[in-house]
C-alpha positions in Angstrom: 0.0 0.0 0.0 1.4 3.4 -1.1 -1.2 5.8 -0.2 -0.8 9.2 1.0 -2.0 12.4 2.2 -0.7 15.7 0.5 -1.4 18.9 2.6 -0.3 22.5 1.6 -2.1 25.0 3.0 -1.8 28.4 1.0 -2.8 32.1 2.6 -6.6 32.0 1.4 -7.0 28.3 0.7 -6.0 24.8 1.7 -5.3 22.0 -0.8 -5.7 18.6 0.4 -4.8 15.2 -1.8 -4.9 11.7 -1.6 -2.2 9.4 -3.4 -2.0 6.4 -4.3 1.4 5.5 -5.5 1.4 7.9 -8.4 -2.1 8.0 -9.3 -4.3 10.7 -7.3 -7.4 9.5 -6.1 -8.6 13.4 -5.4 -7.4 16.9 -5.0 -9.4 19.5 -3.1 -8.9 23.4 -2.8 -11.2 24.8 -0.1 -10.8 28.3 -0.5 -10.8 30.8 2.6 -13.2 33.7 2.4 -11.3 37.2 4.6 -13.9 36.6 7.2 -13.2 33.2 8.1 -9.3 34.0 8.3 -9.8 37.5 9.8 -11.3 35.8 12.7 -7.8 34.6 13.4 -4.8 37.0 14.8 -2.1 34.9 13.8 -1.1 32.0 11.6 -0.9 29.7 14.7 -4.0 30.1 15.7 -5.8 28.8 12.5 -4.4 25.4 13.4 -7.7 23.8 14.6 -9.9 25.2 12.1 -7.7 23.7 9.6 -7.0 20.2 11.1 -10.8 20.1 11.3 -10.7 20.8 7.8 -8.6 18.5 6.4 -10.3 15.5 8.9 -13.3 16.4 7.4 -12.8 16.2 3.5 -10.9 13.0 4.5 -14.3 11.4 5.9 -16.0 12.9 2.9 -13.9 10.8 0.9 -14.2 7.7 2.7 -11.0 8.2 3.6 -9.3 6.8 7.6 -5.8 7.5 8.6 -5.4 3.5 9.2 -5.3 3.6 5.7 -2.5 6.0 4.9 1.1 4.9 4.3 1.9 8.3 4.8 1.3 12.0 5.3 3.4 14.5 2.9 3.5 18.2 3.8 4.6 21.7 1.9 7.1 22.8 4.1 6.9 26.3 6.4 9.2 28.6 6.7 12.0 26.9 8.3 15.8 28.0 9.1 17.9 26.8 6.2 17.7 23.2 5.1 19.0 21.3 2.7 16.9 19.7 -0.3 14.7 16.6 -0.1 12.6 14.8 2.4 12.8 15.6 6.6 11.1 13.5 8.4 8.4 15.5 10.8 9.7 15.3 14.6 8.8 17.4 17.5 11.5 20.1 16.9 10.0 21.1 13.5 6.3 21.4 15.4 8.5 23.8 17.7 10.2 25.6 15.3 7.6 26.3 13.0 5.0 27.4 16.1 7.6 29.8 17.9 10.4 30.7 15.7 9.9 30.3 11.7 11.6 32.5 9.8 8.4 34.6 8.8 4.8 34.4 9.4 2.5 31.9 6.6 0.0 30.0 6.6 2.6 27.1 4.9 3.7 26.6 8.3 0.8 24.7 9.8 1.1 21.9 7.0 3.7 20.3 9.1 2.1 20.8 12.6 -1.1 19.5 11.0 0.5 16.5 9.8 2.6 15.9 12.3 -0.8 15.7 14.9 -2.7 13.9 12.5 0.3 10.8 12.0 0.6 11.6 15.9 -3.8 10.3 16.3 -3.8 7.6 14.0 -4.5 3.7 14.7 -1.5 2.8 13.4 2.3 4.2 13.0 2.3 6.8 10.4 5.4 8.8 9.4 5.1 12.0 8.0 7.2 14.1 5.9 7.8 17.5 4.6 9.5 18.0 1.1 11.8 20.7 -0.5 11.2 23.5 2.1 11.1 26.9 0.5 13.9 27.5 3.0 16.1 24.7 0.8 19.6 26.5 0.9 22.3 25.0 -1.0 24.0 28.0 -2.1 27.7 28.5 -2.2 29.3 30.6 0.0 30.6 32.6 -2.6 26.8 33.4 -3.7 25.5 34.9 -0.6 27.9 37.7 -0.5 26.6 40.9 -0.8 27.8 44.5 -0.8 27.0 44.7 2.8 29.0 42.9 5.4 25.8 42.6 7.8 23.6 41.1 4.7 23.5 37.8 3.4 21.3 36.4 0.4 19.4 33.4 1.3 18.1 30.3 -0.9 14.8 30.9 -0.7 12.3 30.6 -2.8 9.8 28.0 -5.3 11.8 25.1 -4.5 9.3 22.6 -4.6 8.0 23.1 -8.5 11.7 23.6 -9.8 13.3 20.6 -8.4 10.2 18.4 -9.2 10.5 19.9 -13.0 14.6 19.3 -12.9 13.8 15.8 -11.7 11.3 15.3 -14.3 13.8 16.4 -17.5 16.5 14.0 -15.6 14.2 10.9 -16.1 12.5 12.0 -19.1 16.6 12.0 -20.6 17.8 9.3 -18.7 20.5 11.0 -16.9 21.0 11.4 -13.0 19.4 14.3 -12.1 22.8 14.4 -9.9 24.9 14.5 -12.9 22.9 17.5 -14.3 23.4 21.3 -14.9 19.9 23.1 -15.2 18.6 26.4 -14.4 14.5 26.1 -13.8 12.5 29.4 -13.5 9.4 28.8 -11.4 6.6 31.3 -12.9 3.6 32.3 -10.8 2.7 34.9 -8.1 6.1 35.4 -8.1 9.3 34.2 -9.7 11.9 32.3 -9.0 15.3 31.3 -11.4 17.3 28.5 -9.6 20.7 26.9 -10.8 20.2 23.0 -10.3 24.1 21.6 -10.5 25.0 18.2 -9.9 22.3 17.3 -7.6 22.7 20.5 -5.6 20.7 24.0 -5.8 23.9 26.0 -6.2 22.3 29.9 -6.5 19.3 31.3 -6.6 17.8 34.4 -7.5 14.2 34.8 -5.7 11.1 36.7 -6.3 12.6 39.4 -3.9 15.8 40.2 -5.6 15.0 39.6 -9.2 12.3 39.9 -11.6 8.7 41.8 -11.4 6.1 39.0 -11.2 2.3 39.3 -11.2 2.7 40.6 -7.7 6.0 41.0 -6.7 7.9 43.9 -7.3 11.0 42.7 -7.7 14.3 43.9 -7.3 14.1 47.5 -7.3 16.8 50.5 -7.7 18.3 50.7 -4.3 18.2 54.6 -3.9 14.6 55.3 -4.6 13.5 52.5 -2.4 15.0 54.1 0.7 13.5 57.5 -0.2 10.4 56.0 -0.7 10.9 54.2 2.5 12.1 56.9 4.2 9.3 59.3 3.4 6.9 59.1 6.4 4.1 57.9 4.3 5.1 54.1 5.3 5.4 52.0 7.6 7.2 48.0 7.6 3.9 46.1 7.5 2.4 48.4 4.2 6.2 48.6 2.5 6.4 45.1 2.5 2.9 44.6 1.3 3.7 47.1 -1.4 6.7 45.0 -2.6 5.3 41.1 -2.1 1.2 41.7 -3.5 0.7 45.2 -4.9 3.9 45.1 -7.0 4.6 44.1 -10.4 1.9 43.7 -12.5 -0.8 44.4 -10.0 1.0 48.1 -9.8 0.5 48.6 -13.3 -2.9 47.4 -13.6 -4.6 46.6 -10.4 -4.5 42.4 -11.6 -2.1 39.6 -11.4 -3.4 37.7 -14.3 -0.5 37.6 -16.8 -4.0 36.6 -19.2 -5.3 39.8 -18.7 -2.2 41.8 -19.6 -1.8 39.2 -22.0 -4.6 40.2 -23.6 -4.6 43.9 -23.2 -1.6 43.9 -25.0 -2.7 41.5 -28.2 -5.4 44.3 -28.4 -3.6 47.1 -29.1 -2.4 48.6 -25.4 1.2 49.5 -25.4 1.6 49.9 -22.3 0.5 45.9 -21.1 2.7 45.3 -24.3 5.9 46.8 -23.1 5.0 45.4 -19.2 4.4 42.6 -20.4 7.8 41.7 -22.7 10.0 43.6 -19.8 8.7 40.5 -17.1 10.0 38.1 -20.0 13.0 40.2 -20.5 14.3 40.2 -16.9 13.6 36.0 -16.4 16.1 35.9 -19.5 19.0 38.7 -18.0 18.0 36.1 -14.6 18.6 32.8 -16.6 21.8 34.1 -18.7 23.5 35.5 -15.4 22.7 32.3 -13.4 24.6 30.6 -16.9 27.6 32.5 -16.6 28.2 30.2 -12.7 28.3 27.3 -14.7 30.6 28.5 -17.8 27.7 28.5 -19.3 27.8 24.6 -19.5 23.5 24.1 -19.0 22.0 20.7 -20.3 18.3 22.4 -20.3 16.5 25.6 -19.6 13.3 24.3 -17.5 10.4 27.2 -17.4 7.5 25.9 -15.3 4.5 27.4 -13.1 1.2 28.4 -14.4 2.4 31.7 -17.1 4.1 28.8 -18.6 1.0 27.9 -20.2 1.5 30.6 -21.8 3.2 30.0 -25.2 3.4 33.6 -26.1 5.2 34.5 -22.9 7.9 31.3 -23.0 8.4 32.2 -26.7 9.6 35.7 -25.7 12.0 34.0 -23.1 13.3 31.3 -25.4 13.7 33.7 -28.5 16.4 35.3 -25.8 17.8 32.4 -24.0 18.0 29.5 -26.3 21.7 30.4 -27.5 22.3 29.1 -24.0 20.8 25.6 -24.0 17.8 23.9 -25.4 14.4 25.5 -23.4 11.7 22.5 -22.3 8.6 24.0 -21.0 6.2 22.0 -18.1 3.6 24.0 -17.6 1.6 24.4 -14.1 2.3 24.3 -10.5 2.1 20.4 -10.1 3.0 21.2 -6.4 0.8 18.3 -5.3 1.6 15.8 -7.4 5.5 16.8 -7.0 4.8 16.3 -2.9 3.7 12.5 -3.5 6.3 12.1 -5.8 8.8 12.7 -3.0 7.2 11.1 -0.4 6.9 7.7 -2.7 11.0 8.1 -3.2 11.3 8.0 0.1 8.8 5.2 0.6 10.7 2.8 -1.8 13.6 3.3 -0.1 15.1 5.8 -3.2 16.0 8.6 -0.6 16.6 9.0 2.9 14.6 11.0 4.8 16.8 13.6 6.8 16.7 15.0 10.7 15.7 18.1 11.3 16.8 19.9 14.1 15.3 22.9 15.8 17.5 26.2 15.5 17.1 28.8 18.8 18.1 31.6 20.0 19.9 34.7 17.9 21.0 31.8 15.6 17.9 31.5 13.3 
């Protein structure tokens, strides 16, 4: 028996899965109106309303906990971790109640799952998989142009390594023996150097492109004046730069469709937008190249504006001088969650030991 539970709980929506083996019996996404999450005051405290939840669609599926193999969770915001599977043990519960490394809602998948294993009738391991935390990066990548800052590997993990992975079976060569750069494409976006098994450097949705939402990396000066001016404070900056940013600046939406579509009809503005996102994955992709000697086996674009031929044309029309450019389109973030639970299931992977980090040290 290979069957398995697949939480990920999102800001306004919880998606809940069944596996078995490969094959998914069902997905759900039970979306969170602002009311029933404004009731809450902090991430923490949804955690019984969304147990609840996910106990619930499980009994609407006929579903027991007796007859899981095992429970696979998106993981929170953790201190850095390496790729792969952890195993879920008490100092992850800890870490990701009292000290993650920033307030989401991805944090309760672990807790959840870790209680739920924790309840059931029979032994039940649980797991999370590629962390958005994953940080692999060499030390000669974090350095920045301030001694007190570091860059961190942060970012859409999950999707790019899952896509990587794909291209290395669909070629029949290790994935460990590879040298890819994936570009995750959503909400926001994320350009990763895969190399030899290991996610080497990383440039994420806060230092590099414009996305649908985020703003991106933005000219250091101006940001401090604009910071600066009295008219903001932390909480409505940051808001500024991770949901009103980027396309949703420019036009008040985060469909790429829309803009897609303003800009096929004639607006010159949504056209220029528009190509610049596409322009700035490629600068992303070619400078990630140059770590490598430009020696890449693919170019992997993935995430849902990859369904968008138009827009992957525009990157591949700039970056396929580099290596050959295979699209997968969509977030697969469920399906890429079993995937890595199964490996560590049939014994392909070892699942690693977290341990909690405390004190001035996270």
């Amino acid at each position: 028996m290979e069957k398995l539970l697949i939480l990920n709980p999102g800001s306004t929506s919880t998606k809940i899965a069944v596996y078995d083996g490969e094959e998914s019996l069902f997905t759900e996404n039970v979306f969170h109106s602002s009311e029933e999450i404004g009731k809450y005051d902090k991430i923490t405290d949804q955690y019984e309303f969304r147990k609840e939840l996910v106990l619930k669609v499980l009994t609407t599926h006929g579903i027991k906990t007796g007859d899981l193999s095992a429970i696979v969770s998106r993981g929170g915001l953790l201190p850095p971790v390496e790729a792969g599977a952890y195993e879920i043990n008490e100092d992850m519960v800890w870490q990701l109640r009292y000290a993650p490394q920033n307030e989401h809602a991805s944090n309760l998948g672990a807790v959840i799952a870790y209680s739920i294993a924790k309840e059931s009738s029979r032994a039940l391991p649980a797991f999370i998989y590629d962390a958005v935390t994953v940080d692999e990066m060499a030390p000669i990548a974090k350095i920045t142009g301030l001694s007190s800052m570091r860059r961190k590997g942060i970012g859409h993990n999950l999707n790019i390594r899952a896509a990587c992975m794909r291209y290395a079976d669909e070629n029949a060569k290790p994935y460990s023996e590879c040298s890819l750069i994936g570009v995750h494409m959503g909400g926001g976006i994320t350009t990763a150097l895969h190399h030899l098994g290991k996610i080497i450097d990383i440039i994420s949705d806060e230092e590099g492109t414009f996305s649908p939402e985020r703003a991106g990396g933005l000219p250091n000066f101006q940001l401090i004046k604009m910071a600066a001016s009295g008219k903001y404070d932390y909480a409505s900056m940051m808001k500024i730069v991770k949901s009103k940013g980027g396309l949703m600046s420019y036009f008040g939406t985060n469909d790429t469709r829309q803009v897609e579509e303003m800009a096929q009809n004639g607006d010159e503005k949504a056209k220029l937008v528009y190509e610049a996102m596409a322009y700035n994955i490629s600068k992303n992709i070619g400078s990630l190249a140059t770590v490598v000697n430009g020696q890449i086996d693919a170019i992997i674009l993935t995430g849902g504006i990859a369904h968008s031929q138009r827009f992957t044309g525009l990157i591949e029309n700039r970056v396929a001088f580099i290596a050959p450019v295979v699209v997968y389109a969509g977030e697969n973030e469920m399906r890429s969650l079993a995937l890595g639970g199964l490996r560590v299931l049939r014994g392909q992977e070892k699942a690693k030991t977290f341990k909690a980090v405390r004190g001035d040290t996270v």
